[in-house]
ZAMARGU-4260 file (C-alpha; in steps of 0.2 Angstrom, whole numbers, plus 5000, padded with zeros to 4 digits):
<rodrens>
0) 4810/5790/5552 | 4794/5784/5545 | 4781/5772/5551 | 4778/5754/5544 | 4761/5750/5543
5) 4755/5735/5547 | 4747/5724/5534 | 4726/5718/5537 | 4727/5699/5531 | 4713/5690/5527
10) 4702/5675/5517 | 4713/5665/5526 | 4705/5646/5525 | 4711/5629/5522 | 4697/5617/5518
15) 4695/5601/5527 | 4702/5586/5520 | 4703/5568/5525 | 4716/5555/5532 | 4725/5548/5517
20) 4723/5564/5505 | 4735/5568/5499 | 4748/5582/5502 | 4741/5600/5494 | 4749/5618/5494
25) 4742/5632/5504 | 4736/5647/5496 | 4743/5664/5502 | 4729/5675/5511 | 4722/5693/5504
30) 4734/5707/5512 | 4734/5726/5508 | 4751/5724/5507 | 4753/5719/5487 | 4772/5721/5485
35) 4778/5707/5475 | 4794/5709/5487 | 4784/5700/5500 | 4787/5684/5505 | 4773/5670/5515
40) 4777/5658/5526 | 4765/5646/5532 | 4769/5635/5552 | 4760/5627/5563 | 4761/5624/5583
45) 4768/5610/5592 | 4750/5602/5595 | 4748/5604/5574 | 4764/5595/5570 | 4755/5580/5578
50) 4741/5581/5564 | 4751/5589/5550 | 4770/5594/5544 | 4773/5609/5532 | 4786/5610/5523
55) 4787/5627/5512 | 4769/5626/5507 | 4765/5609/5505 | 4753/5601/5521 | 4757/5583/5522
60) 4741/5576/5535 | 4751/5564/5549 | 4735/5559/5555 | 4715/5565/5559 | 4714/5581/5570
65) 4714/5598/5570 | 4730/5609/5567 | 4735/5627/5568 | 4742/5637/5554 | 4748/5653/5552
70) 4753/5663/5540 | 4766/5677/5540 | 4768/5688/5527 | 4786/5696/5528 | 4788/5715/5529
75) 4794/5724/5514 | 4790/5743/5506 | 4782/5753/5522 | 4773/5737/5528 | 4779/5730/5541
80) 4777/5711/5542 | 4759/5703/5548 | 4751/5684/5553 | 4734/5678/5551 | 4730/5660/5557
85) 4716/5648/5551 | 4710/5631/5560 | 4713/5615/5549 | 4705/5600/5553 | 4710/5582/5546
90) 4694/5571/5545 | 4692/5552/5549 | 4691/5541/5536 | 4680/5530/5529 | 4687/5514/5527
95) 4688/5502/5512 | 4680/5485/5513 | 4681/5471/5499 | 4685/5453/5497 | 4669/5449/5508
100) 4663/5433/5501 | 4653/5418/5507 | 4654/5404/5494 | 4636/5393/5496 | 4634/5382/5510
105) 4625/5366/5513 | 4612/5362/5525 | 4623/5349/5531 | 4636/5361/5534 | 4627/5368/5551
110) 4642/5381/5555 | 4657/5388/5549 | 4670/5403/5552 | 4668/5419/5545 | 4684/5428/5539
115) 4686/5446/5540 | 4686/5457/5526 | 4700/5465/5518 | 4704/5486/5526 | 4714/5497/5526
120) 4709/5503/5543 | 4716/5493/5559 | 4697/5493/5565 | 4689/5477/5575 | 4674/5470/5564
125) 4659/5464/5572 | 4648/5449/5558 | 4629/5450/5562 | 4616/5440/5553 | 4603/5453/5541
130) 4591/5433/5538 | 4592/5425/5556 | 4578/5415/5550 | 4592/5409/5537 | 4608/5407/5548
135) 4616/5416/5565 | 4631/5422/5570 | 4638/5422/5588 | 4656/5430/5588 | 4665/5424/5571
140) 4653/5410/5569 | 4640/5408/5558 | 4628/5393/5560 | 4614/5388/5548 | 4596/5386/5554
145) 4589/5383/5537 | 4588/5383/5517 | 4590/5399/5510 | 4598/5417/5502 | 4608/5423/5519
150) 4616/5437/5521 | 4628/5444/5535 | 4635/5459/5536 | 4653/5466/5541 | 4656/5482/5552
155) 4670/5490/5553 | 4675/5499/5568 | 4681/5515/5570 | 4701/5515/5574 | 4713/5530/5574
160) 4710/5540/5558 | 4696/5530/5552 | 4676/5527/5555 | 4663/5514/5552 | 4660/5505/5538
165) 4649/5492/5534 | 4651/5476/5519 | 4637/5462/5516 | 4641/5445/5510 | 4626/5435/5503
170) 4627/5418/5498 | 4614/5401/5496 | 4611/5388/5510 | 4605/5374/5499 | 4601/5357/5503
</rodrens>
């Protein structure tokens, strides 16, 4: 009876992606065991399956965080079978902002509501004035102090999966 050797994997290495890429296909490590007659295949542990689901070799990311994955090469001509694992992480994304637009304003007008802009993260925005010679805000409320080019800028919070972003709005206070 002979011996199976067992095979050395390695250059095992998923690269970082983001929240919202896209699902990709995992590329089989390096192994001394060449045999065309071996098979990979690729899992993750039970903390992973929160952040990731593999089905074959396509990653589809569930959300931001770090996942687990292993993969086993099945045994096959005097190898027996072997595993390797790599650590993949799922980065917050950025989120879009648009559609943040202050049409000009009147003196007279002295205060008015500011509407969010549009996302696609479920983040809280926070308005703050970038000319508070020009106009102030206080919450979702801006209020004119004088004739001007105001500008007020958006931040976007971060919420799960996504980071800060930031949007400016600038627009006339005329007379």
């Amino acid at each position: 009876m002979s011996t199976l050797i067992e095979p050395v994997l390695s250059n095992f290495v998923v690269p970082a992606q983001i929240y919202g890429s896209p699902p990709f296909i995992l590329t089989d490590p390096t192994s001394t065991n060449t045999s065309t007659f071996s098979t990979y295949t690729f899992t993750t542990d039970s903390q992973g399956a929160e952040v990731i689901s593999i089905n074959g070799r396509t990653v589809t990311i569930i959300k931001s965080g770090n996942a687990m994955i292993t993969a086993t090469q099945s045994a096959s001509f005097g190898f027996s079978s072997g595993s390797i694992r790599t650590l993949f992480t799922v980065n917050v994304a950025t989120p879009s902002l648009s559609n943040f637009v202050i049409p000009q304003k009147s003196f007279a007008d002295i205060s008015f509501s500011l509407t969010d802009p549009t996302s696609n993260s479920p983040g809280a925005v926070l308005f703050r004035s970038l000319t508070t010679d020009i106009v102030t805000v206080t919450g979702r409320v801006a209020t004119i102090k004088r004739v001007g080019r105001a500008r007020i800028e958006a931040t976007k919070y971060p919420a799960t999966n996504y980071g800060t972003a930031s949007i400016t709005a600038e627009f006339d206070v005329l007379t």
